[in-house]
N, C-alpha and C positions, 0 to 999 in steps of 0.2 A: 437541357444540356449539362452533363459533368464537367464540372471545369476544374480539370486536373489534365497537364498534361505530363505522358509519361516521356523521358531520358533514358535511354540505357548503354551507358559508358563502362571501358575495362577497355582499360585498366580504369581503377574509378579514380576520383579526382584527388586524391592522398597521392597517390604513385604517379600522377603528372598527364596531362592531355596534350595532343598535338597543338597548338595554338588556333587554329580552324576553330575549333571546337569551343574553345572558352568565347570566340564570337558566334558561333553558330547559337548556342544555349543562351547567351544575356541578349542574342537579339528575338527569343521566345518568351524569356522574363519579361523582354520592356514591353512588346507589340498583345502578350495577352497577363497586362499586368491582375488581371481580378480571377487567375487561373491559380493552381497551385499546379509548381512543377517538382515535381517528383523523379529523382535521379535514383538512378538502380544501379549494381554492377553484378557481376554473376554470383556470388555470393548471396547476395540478398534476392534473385530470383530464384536461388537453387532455396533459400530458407521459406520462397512465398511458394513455389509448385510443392514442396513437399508438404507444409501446412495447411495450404488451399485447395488443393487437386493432388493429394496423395493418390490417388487412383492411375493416375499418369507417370508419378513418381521415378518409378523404374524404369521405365519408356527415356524418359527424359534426362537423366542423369548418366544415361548408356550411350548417350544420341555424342557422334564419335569427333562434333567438331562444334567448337564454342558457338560458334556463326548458329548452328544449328537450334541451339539450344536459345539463343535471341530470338530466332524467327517462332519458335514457338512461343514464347513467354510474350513477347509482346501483344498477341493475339488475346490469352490469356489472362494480360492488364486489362487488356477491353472487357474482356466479356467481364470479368471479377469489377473492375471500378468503372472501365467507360472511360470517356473524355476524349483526347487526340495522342496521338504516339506518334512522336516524328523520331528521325536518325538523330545522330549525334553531328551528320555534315549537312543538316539542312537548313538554311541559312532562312526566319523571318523573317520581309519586309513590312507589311503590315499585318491587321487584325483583321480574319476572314469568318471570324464565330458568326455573323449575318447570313453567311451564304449556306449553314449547317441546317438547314430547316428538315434533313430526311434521317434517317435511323443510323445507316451504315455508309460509309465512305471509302472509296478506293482513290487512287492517283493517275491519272492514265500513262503510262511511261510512254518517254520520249522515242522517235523511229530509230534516234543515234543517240549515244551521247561523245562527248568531248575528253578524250584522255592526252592532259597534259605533258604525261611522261612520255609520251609517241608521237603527242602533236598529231594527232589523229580522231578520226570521228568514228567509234565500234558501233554498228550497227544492232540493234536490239529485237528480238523477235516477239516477245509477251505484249499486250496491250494493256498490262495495269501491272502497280511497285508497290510492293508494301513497306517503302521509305517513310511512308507517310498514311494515316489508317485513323478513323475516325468513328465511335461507338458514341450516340448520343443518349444512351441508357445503358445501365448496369444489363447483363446477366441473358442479354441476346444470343438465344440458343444457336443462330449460326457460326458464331466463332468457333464453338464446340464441337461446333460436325467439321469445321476446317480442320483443328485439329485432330480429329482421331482418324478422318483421312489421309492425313500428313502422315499418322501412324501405319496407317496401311501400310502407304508407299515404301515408309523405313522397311518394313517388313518386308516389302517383296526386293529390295534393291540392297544388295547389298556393296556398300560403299566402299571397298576393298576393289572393286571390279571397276571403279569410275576415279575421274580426275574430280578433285574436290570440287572445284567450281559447279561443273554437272551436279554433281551427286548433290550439291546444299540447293540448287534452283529447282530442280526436279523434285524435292524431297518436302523443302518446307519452305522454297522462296517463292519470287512471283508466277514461275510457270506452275508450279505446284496449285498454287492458289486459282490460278485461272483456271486451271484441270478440275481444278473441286470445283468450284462455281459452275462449270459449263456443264459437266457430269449431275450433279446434286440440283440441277433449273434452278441456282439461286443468282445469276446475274442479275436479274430483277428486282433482287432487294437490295441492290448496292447504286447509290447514284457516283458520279465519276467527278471527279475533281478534276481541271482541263490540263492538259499538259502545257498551252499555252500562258497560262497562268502559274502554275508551280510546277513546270517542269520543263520551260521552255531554253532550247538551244538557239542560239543564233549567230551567226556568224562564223569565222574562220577562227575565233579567239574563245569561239562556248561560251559565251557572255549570256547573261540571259536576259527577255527585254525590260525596259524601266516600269511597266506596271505589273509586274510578276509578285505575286503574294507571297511567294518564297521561291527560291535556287538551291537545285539540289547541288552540291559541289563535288559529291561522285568520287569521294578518296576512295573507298571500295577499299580499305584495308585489310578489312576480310579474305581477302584474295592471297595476301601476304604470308610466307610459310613464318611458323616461330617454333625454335629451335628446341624448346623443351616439351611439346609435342608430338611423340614420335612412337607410332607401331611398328609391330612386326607384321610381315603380311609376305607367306612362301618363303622367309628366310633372309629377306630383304627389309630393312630397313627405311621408311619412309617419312618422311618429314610431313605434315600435315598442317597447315596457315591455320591459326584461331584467331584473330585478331576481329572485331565489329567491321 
């Protein structure tokens, strides 16, 4: 196993985190202390895709929403060092490196999750998150085929025509990645991580249960428009969320 795991935060930790966040991260330091954790922000991914994977470079640097440009790189961590990659709102309870005995790791996502600002449970359609992704060796050629899939997709969709949300899950998020998997027969090389375990919802409050290996917290910030952001597209002005 690579024990390294990757963080990728942005704004990075100079310019300030939500508070989530500084507990979500020190409770990955204390649960896989003999780990090296390794924090990114887009800067330092735009300085590692264009060093490591210049061949994508241009692909990647053009890709029209930050969010975008995470989903790829993280893949990218894997395949170049390996280790575990979790979000920035993924909260560790304990140490699960015992249960990593297979090559590659998915998360199964939850049927709902719990959005506090609506006090509401959204229903979820994909059966696996890449909140959380697991590479026990360097340099596993299937990351590689994810992404240049993802590349396709970019290519044939043009994301002028969609609401971001769509366009980032379709393109390079979970549904994207289930498409490649199910398309390319590679479900089979991925063992599932339980959603009952690190991804479980319970109750009317989204609480998750007391032996859950980690809770995802679901800020989805990403989702969020930020204001300096902003194409033209028909003449019209649009605001476009970059936020993790």
């Amino acid at each position: 196993m690579q024990k390294i795991c990757h963080h990728i935060a942005e704004p990075n930790f100079q310019n300030g985190w939500i508070w989530l966040w500084y507990d979500c991260f020190s409770s990955w330091c204390k649960q896989f202390k003999t780990f090296e954790h390794k924090l990114w922000d887009l800067s330092d991914l735009d300085v590692f895709v264009q060093r490591t994977y210049p061949e994508y470079y241009n692909v990647y640097k053009n890709l029209p929403h930050n969010i975008s440009k995470i989903d790829v790189a993280k893949i990218l961590l894997l395949h170049h060092y390996g280790g575990i990659y979790c979000d920035m709102d993924l909260f560790c309870h304990k140490n699960f490196e015992h249960l990593l005995q297979q090559k590659l790791y998915l998360v199964e996502e939850a049927d709902k999750i719990f959005v506090e600002k609506n006090n509401t449970f959204l229903k979820l359609s994909t059966k696996f998150s890449n909140f959380l992704m697991v590479s026990r060796e360097k340099n596993n050629q299937i990351w590689i085929t994810i992404v240049e899939s993802m590349f396709q997709k970019i290519k044939h969709l043009p994301y002028y025509n969609y609401n971001k949300e769509k366009y980032v899950l379709s393109t390079t998020g979970p549904v994207a990645i289930e498409e490649i998997l199910v398309e390319k027969n590679l479900l089979k090389e991925f063992d599932v991580l339980p959603c009952r375990l690190f991804n479980r919802v319970d109750g009317d409050n989204g609480e998750a249960i007391s032996d859950a290996y980690t809770t995802h917290l679901n800020i989805s910030m990403w989702m969020k428009p930020e204001k300096k952001d902003v194409f033209d597209s028909g003449g019209e002005d649009k605001i476009i969320g970059d936020y993790v």
